[in-house]
C-alpha positions as CSV (number, residue, x, y, z in Angstrom):
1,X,31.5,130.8,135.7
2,X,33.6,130.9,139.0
3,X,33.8,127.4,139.2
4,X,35.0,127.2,135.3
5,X,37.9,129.2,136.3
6,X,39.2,127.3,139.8
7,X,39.0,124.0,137.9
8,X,41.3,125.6,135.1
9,X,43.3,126.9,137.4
10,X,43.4,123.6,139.2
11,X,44.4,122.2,135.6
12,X,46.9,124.3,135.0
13,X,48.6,124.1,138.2
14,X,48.4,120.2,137.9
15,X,50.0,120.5,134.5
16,X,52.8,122.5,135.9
17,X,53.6,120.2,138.7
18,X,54.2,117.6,136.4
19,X,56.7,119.4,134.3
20,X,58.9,120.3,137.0
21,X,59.3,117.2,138.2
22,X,60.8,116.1,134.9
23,X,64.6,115.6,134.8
24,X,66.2,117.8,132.3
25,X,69.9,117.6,131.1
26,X,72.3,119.0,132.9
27,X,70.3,118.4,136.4
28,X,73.4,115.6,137.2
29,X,76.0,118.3,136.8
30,X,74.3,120.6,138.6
31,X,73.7,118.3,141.6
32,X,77.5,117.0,141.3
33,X,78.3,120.8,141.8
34,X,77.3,120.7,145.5
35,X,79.5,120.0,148.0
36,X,78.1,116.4,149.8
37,X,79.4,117.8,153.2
38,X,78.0,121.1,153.6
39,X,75.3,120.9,150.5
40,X,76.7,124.8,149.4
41,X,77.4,125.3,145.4
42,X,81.1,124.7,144.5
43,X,82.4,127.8,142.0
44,X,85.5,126.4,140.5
45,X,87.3,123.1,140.8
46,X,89.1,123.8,143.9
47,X,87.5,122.3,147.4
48,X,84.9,123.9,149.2
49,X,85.0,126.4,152.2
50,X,84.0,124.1,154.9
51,X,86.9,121.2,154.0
52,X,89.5,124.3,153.4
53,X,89.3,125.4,156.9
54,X,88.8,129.0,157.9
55,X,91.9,131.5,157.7
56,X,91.6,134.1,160.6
């Protein structure tokens, strides 16, 4: 009976590892969001903190 349930789990794990590595829409837009110098999220169309420069 224990062994019934680890290889379901095992299933259902496998399963689940497969649909996450689908691409779903949007996943380009979201990856064009980061900068490509410092990897952070961009919010807003302006450039990033780390090509602004640091104000003191």
């Amino acid at each position: 009976m224990i062994v019934k349930i680890v290889i379901l789990f095992l299933v259902a794990m496998g399963v689940l590892a497969m649909f996450g590595k689908l691409r779903f829409p949007g996943q380009q837009k979201l990856a064009s969001a980061k900068c490509p110098k410092c990897g952070r999220f961009r919010i807003g169309k302006g450039p990033c903190v780390c090509q602004k420069g640091r104000r003191k």
